[in-house]
C-alpha positions as CSV (number, residue, x, y, z in Angstrom):
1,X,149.4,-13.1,-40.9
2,X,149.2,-16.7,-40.0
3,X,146.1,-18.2,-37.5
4,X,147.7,-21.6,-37.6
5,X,148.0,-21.9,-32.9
6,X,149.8,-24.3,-31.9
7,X,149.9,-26.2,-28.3
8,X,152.4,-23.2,-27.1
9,X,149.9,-20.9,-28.3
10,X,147.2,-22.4,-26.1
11,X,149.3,-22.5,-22.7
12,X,150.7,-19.2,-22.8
13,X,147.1,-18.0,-23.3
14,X,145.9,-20.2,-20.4
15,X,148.5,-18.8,-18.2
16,X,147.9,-15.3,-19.6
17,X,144.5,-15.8,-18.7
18,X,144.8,-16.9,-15.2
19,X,147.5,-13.6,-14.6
20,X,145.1,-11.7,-15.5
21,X,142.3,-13.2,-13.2
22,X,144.9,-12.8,-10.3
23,X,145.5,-9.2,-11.0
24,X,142.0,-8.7,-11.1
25,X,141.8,-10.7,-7.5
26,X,144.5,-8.0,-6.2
27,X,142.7,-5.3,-7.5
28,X,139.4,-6.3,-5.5
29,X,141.2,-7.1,-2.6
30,X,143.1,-3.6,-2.3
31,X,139.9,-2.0,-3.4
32,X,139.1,-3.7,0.3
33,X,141.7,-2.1,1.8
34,X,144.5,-5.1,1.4
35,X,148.0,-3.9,1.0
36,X,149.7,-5.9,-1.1
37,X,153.6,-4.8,-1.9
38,X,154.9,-8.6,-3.6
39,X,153.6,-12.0,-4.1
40,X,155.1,-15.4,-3.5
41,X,154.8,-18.6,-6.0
42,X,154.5,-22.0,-4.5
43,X,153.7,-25.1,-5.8
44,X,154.0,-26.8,-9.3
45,X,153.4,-23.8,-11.0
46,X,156.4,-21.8,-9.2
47,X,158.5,-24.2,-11.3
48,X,157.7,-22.4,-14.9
49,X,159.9,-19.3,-14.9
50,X,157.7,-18.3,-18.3
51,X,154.6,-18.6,-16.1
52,X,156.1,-16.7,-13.2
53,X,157.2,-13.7,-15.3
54,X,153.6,-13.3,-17.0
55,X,152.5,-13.0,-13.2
56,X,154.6,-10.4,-12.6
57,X,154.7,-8.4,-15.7
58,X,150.5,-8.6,-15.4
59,X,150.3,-7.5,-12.1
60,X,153.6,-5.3,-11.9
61,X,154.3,-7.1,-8.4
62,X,157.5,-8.6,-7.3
63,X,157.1,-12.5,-7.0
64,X,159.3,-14.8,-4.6
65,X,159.1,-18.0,-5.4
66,X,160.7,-20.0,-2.2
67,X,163.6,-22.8,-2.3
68,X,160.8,-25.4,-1.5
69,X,158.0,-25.6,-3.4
70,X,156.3,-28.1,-0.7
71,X,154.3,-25.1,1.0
72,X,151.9,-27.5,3.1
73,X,154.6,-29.7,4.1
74,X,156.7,-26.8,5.4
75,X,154.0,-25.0,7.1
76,X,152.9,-28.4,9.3
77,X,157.0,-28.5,9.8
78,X,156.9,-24.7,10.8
79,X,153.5,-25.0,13.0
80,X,155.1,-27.7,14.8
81,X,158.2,-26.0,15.5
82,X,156.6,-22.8,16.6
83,X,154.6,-25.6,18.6
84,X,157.7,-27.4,20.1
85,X,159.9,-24.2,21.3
86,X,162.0,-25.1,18.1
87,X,160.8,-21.6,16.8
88,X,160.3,-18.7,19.4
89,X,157.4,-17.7,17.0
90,X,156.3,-17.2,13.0
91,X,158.5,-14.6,12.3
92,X,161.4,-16.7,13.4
93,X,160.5,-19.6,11.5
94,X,160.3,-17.9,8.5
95,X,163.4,-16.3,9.3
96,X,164.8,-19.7,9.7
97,X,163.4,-21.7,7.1
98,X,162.0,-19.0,4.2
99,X,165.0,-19.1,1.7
100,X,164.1,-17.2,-1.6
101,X,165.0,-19.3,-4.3
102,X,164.5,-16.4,-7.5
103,X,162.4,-13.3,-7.6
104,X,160.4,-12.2,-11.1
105,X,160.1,-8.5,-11.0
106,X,157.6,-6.7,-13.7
107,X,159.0,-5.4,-16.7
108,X,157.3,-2.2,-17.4
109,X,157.0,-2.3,-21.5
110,X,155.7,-5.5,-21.3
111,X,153.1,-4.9,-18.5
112,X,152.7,-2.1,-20.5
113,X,151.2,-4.4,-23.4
114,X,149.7,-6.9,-20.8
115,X,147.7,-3.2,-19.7
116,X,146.0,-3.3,-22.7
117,X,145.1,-6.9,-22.7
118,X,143.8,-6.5,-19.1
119,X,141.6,-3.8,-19.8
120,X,139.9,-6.0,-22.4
121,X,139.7,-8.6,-20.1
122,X,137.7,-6.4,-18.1
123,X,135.1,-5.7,-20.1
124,X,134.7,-9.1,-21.2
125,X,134.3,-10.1,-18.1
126,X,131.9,-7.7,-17.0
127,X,130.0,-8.7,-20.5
128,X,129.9,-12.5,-18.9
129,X,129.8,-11.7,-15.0
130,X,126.0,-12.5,-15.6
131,X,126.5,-16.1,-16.9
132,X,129.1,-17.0,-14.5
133,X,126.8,-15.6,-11.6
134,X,123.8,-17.6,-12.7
135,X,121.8,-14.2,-13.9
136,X,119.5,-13.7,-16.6
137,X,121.5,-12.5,-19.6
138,X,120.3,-9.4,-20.7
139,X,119.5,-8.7,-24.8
């Protein structure tokens, strides 16, 4: 086995890293009683199909990423149509201007794999919660 990582090696484990920290973000917010069925990528990030797919094979959801990746831009537009009388409401105006550009859905023997990575994300994190709260670490 080779432990020679190059920069590739780095990103994908940056990005596997923050798909894992979203799934765990889900997780809390259903445990809340949110009901969460897809997601939808904006921004910069929407762009990387690689990144996208880790997103959706972590979290096993169904991600949208939209034709326009200018999210703030398009919400002022949409507020100030809804605003105007251009739109009759939201619902319209996403109707209207909400085109899906590609969808990412999970693939389950990979998420399968990514299961396994999660759970030992898990337990690291509880191992660190402490020093990323502030707390005492305990011996």
């Amino acid at each position: 086995m080779d432990f020679e990582k190059k920069r590739g090696h780095l990103i994908r484990a940056s990005q596997e890293g923050v798909a894992y920290s979203l799934r765990h973000n889900l997780e809390i917010a259903e445990q809340a009683g949110a009901q969460v069925t897809e997601l939808w990528g904006m921004g910069g990030c929407a762009n990387s199909q690689v990144f996208m797919q880790i997103k959706a094979d972590v979290t096993g959801k169904v991600i949208r990423v939209p034709r326009s990746d200018m999210a703030t831009t398009l919400g002022a537009a949409i507020l100030a149509g809804i605003g105007t009388g251009v739109y009759q409401d939201y619902e319209d105006a996403r109707n209207a201007t909400n085109k899906v550009q590609k969808v990412y859905s999970p693939n389950a023997a990979v998420k399968k794999v990514y299961d396994e990575g999660y759970a030992k994300y898990l337990r690291l994190y509880e191992q660190l919660e402490c020093l990323m709260t502030r707390e005492e670490v305990q011996a």
